[in-house]
MARKOL-302638 format. One record per residue (C-alpha): residue in three letters; x, y, z. Coordinates in steps of 0.25 Angstrom, whole numbers, plus 5000, padded with zeros to 4 digits. Layout:
<nodes>
alaXYZ/...
</nodes>
This chain:
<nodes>
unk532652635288/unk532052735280/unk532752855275/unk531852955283/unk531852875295/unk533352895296/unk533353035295/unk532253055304/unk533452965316/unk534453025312/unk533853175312/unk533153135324/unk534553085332/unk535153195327/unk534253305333/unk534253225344/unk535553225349/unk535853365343/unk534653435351/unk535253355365/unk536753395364/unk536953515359/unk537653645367/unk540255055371/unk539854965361/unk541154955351/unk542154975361/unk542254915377/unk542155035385/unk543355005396/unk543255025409/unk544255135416/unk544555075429/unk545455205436/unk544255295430/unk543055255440/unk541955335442/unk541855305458/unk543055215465/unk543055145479/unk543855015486/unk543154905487/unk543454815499/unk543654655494/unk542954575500/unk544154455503/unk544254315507/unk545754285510/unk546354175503/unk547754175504/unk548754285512/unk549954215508/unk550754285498/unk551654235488/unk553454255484/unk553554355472/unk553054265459/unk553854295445/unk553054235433/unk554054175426/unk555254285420/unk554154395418/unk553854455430/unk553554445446/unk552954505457/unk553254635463/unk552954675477/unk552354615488/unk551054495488/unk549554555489/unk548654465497/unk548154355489/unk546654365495/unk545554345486/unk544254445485/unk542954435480/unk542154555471/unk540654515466/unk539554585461/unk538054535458/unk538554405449/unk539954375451/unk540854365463/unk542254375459/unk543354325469/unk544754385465/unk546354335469/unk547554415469/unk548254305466/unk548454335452/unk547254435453/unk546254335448/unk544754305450/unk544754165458/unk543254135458/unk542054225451/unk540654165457/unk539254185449/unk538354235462/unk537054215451/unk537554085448/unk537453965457/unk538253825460/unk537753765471/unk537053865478/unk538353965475/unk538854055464/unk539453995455/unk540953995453/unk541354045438/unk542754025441/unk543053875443/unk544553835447/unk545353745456/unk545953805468/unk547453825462/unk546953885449/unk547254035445/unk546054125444/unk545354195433/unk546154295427/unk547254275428/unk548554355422/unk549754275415/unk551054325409/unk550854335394/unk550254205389/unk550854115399/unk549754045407/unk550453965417/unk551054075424/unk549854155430/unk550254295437/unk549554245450/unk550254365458/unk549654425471/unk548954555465/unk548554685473/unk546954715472/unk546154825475/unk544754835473/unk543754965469/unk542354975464/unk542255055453/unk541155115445/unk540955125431/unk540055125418/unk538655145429/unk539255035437/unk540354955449/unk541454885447/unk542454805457/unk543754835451/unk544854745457/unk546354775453/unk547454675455/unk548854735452/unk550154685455/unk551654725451/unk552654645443/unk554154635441/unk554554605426/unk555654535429/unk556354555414/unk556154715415/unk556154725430/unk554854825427/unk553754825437/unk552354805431/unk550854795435/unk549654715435/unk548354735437/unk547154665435/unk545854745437/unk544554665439/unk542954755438/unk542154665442/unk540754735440/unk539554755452/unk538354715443/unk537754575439/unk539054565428/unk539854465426/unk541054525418/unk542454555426/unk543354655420/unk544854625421/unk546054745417/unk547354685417/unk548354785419/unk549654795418/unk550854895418/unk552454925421/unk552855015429/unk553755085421/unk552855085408/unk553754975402/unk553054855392/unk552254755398/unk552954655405/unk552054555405/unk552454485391/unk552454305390/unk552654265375/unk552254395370/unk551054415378/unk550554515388/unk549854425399/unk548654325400/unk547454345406/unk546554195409/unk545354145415/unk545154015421/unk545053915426/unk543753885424/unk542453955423/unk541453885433/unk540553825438/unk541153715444/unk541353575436/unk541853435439/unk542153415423/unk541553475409/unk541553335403/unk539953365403/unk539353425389/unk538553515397/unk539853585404/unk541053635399/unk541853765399/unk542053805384/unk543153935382/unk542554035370/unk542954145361/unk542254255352/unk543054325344/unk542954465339/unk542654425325/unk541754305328/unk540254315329/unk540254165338/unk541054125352/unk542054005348/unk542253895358/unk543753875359/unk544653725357/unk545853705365/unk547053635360/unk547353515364/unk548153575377/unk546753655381/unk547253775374/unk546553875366/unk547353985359/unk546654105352/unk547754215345/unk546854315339/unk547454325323/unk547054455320/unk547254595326/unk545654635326/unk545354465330/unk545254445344/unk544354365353/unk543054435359/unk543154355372/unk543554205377/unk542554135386/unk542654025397/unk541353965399/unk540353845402/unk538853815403/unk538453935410/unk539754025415/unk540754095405/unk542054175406/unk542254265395/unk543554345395/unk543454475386/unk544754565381/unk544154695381/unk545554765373/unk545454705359/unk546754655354/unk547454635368/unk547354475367/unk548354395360/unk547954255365/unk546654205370/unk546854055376/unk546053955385/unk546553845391/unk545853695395/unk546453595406/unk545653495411/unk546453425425/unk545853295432/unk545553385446/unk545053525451/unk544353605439/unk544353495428/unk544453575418/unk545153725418/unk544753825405/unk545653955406/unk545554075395/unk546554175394/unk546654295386/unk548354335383/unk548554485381/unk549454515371/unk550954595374/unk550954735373/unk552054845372/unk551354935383/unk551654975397/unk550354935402/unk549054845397/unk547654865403/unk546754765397/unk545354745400/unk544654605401/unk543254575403/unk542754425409/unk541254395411/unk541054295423/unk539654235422/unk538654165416/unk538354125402/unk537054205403/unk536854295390/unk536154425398/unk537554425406/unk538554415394/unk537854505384/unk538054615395/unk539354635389/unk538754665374/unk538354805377/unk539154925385/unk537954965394/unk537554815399/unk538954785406/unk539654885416/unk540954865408/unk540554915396/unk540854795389/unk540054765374/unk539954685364/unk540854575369/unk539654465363/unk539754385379/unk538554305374/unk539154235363/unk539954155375/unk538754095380/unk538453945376/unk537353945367/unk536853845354/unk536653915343/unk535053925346/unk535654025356/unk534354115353/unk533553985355/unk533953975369/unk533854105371/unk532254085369/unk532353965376/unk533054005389/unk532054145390/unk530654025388/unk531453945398/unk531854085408/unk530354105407/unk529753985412/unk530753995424/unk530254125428/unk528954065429/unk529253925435/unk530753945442/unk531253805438/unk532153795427/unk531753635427/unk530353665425/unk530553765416/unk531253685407/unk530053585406/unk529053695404/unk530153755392/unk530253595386/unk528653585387/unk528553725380/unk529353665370/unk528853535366/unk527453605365/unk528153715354/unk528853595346/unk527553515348/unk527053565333/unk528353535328/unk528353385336/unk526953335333/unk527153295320/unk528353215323/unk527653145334/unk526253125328/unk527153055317/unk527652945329/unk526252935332/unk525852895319/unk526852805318/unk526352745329/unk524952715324/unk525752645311/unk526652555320/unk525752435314/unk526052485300/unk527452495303/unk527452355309/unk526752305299/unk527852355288/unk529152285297/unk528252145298/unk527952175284/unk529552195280/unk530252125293/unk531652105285/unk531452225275/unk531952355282/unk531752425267/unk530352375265/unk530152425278/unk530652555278/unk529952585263/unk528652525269/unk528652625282/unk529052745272/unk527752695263/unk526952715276/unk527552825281/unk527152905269/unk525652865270/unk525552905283/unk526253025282/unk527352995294/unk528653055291/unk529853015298/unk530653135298/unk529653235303/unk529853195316/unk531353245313/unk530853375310/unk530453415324/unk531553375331/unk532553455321/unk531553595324/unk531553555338/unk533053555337/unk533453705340/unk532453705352/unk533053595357/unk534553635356/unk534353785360/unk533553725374/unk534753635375/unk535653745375/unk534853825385/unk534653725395/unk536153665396/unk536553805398/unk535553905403/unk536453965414/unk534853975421/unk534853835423/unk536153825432/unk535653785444/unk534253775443/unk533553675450/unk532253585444/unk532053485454/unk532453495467/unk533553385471/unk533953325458/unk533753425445/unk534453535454/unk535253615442/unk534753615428/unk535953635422/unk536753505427/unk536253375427/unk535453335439/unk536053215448/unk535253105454/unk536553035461/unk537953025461/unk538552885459/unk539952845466/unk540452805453/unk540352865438/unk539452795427/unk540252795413/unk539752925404/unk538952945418/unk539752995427/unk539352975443/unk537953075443/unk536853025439/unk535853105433/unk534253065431/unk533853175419/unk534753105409/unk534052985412/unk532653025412/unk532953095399/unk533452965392/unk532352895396/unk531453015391/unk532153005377/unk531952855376/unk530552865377/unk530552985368/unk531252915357/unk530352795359/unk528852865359/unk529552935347/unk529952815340/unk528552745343/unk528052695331/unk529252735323/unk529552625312/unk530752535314/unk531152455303/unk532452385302/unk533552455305/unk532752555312/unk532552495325/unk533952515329/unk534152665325/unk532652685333/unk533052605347/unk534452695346/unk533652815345/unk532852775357/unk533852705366/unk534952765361/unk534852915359/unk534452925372/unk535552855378/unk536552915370/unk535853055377/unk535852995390/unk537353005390/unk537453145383/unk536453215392/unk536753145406/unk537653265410/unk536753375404/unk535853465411/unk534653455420/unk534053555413/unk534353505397/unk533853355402/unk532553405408/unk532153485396/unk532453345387/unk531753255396/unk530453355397/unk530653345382/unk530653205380/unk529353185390/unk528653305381/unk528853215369/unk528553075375/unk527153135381/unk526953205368/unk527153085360/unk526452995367/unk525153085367/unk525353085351/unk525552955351/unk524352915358/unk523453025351/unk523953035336/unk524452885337/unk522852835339/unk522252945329/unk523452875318/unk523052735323/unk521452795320/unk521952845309/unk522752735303/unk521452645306/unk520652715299/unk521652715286/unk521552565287/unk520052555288/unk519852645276/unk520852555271/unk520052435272/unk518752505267/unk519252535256/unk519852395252/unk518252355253/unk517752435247/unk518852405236/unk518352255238/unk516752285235/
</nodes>
């Protein structure tokens, strides 16, 4: 095989698979919450749970409950985006529903958990996660106006018993929750004794944890799947780049900031499309950031908690302030928080965008995804726009692509060269190769140029990737009605009894006409292509094999990302079976009229 045409494979496989798989302004203006401008009591709207109470609790030989049990009935507050469903039980949020966001029909649920799990935010006892305060709290509920806006302030408080000290102390945990289209929540967590003493709340030298968990929605049967996963992320203040955390070999991750100015900007839950990203707005105050991963074999298969510790302090009291955005991984949402007068918090330059998933042709898809919101506005079908955008594109690589296909042509219209050559040499794979190299330099064909193509094609190819498997857009939106109904999973024909090996029980159409696409791709490609000894097993691998190998990698990707290959791959068989049939007869006319002048000039040699 000759050294070009090595290259040429190996470039080729190797773009291949690459381009398939991959992938106020210094300072926080706070809130005065006893300070409001106008204040009135909101009723809660409840639905009753439980109105059982429970015996006085003591956590451990630190503190326990003082005075009688509140009700333990849950309420709901919402405004235009979220609807957040509070507990008393340890005054935690329970459920936090996207109204903009379906599943099914419904808002999707942001918080995914089993029945018996604890609910977001929850308070621990220094740094001890398996003993949450999950006490009955007090509430009371006020709307309260600030910065040119509403907020629905609920405040949970309950008294303590320091069983060491025999001080009494306090808790409070005030949620806002703003009445705007926002998706941020801020949480105070306030505590204080009664009689101005240090903080009682002290577990290994720390002060108390706050988490977040179980999970961050929507709902899952596993994450096995390359194209679902929850991922936990930090950016810290002196990075320019969020950092995708690795837990231990017991699902923990530990981070102890070294330095007194080093600390972490935020830590982030997130998937595909939804992210959690708790944010310390004191400097300083954390001694430990940590997140856990459990998988268990029944209810939510795989659990991811954050928790942020905050450090011990000599003080009566502490009043920190917490911010946690709720929402979609939608960049007009998170850079909300980057400028003072775009959010009704005041928050800045807390850099939310960098928790979004993007490749590093971010800028890239950013082009893409406004081309591809254009075309929707126009035609209202994300499938249909997706082809239009695929058609759009081959026509703009077509200069860069009609070399490389012209050259198929021509070897085409040489194929009786070529075999002329392999009966000329049968059992000399050297001779072969130098004798095709010899009549590739006459006719100009170049092996690699078809190489060159791809590799210009390859940001194009990633950064549309990257958009369609996981433009939050495409969540949902139906193509054809009754079998492609979400772009952004993989459609389902049937659902078999039993599970297929590697499979699974679903069986899914797209990954199959995409395979068969590829294999007549490859092979219209490759017509013509010279294969001398050695070569014909490297070719049929490339055309049976790559594809198969796909089959297996794609079969759980989205609707959408296996739409826009298999439009692709039908583009580029048309195309090359028009350039085939025009350029291959003008090389045939061509090639005839080399051999006639060929023959004229051997006699008139003669005469």
């Amino acid at each position: 095989m000759d050294r070009n045409t090595v290259i040429a494979i190996v470039l080729s496989a190797i773009v291949i698979i690459a381009a398939t798989t991959i992938q106020a302004v210094f300072f926080t203006p706070e809130i005065d919450y006893e300070a409001m401008e106008t204040q009135q009591t909101v009723e809660a709207d409840t639905a009753v749970v439980s109105s059982s109470t429970a015996a006085s609790k003591a956590y451990g030989t630190l503190f326990k409950e003082v005075g009688d049990q509140p009700p333990v009935d849950k309420f709901h507050i919402e405004n235009d985006v979220i609807d957040v469903t509070f507990d008393p039980a340890g005054a935690t949020v329970s459920s936090v529903k996207l109204k903009e966001h379906k599943t099914n029909g419904q808002p999707s649920e942001f918080i995914f958990k089993d029945e018996g799990s604890v609910g977001a935010f929850m308070l621990y006892a220094g740094n001890d996660r398996t003993n949450p305060i999950d006490a009955a709290f007090n509430y009371s509920v006020k709307q309260i106006s600030v910065n040119d806006g509403n907020i629905i302030q609920v405040t949970f408080y309950r008294d303590f018993l320091d069983m060491e000290t025999g001080n009494t102390f306090t808790i409070r945990k005030i949620f806002a929750i703003p009445q705007n289209d926002e998706y941020m929540i801020q949480l105070v967590v306030d505590i204080d004794t009664a009689d101005g003493s240090s903080i009682p709340l002290s577990f290994n030298g720390d002060c108390y944890s706050l988490s977040f968990g179980p999970q961050v929605g929507p709902e899952f049967d596993n994450l096995s799947s390359n194209y679902d996963y929850r991922r936990v992320s930090i950016l810290r203040n002196d990075k320019g780049s969020k950092t995708n955390i690795k837990y231990d070999k017991n699902g923990v991750y530990t981070y102890v900031p070294e330095k007194e100015d080093e600390y972490l900007d935020w830590m982030s839950l997130g998937g595909k499309y939804f992210v959690a990203i708790a944010i310390p707005e004191t400097d300083g105050i954390i001694s430990e950031y940590t997140a856990t991963n459990v998988t268990k074999d029944e209810g939510v298969s795989q659990e991811n908690y954050i928790y942020l510790t905050r450090e011990a302090t000599s003080a009566s009291s502490v009043k920190d302030v917490y911010s946690y955005y709720l929402g979609p991984q939608s960049s007009s949402d998170l850079v909300k928080y980057d400028r003072a007068q775009d959010n009704i918090f005041g928050l800045s330059e807390h850099r939310l965008k960098k928790a979004s998933d993007t490749s590093w042709l971010g800028w890239l898809e950013t082009i893409l995804k406004w081309c591809l919101t254009l075309i929707y506005k126009v035609i209202p079908n994300y499938g249909v726009a997706i082809i239009i955008m695929t058609i759009v594109i081959k026509l703009l690589l077509h200069p860069l692509t009609k070399r490389s296909m012209e050259s198929t042509a021509k070897m085409g219209a040489l194929q009786p060269k070529i075999n002329e050559i392999k009966e000329r040499f049968p059992d000399d794979p050297q001779a072969q190769n130098l004798a095709m190299a010899k009549l590739y330099k006459e006719e100009n064909i170049k092996p690699m140029s078809s190489c060159w193509p791809m590799l210009i094609q390859f940001p194009i190819l990633i950064a549309f990737y990257g958009l369609l498997n996981n433009n939050i857009d495409l969540r949902g939106a139906m193509f054809i009605p009754g079998w492609i109904t979400d772009l952004s999973i993989p459609e389902t024909i049937c659902t078999l009894p039993f599970s297929i090996p590697f499979l699974g029980n679903k069986i899914h159409l797209l990954p199959i006409l995409y395979t068969v696409s590829m294999i007549f791709s490859m092979k219209i490609t490759q017509q013509g292509s010279s294969a001398a000894a050695g070569q014909a097993g490297m070719m049929n691998f490339m055309t049976y094999g790559m594809p198969i190998i796909f089959f297996f990698i794609l079969y759980n990707a989205p609707s959408g990302l296996l739409v826009y290959w298999s439009v692709m791959n039908v583009i580029s068989i048309g195309t090359q079976i028009y350039v085939n049939k025009k350029k291959g007869s003008q090389f045939k006319l061509e090639e005839a009229k080399k051999e006639a002048d060929k023959l004229a000039s051997k006699k008139k040699k003669r005469r």
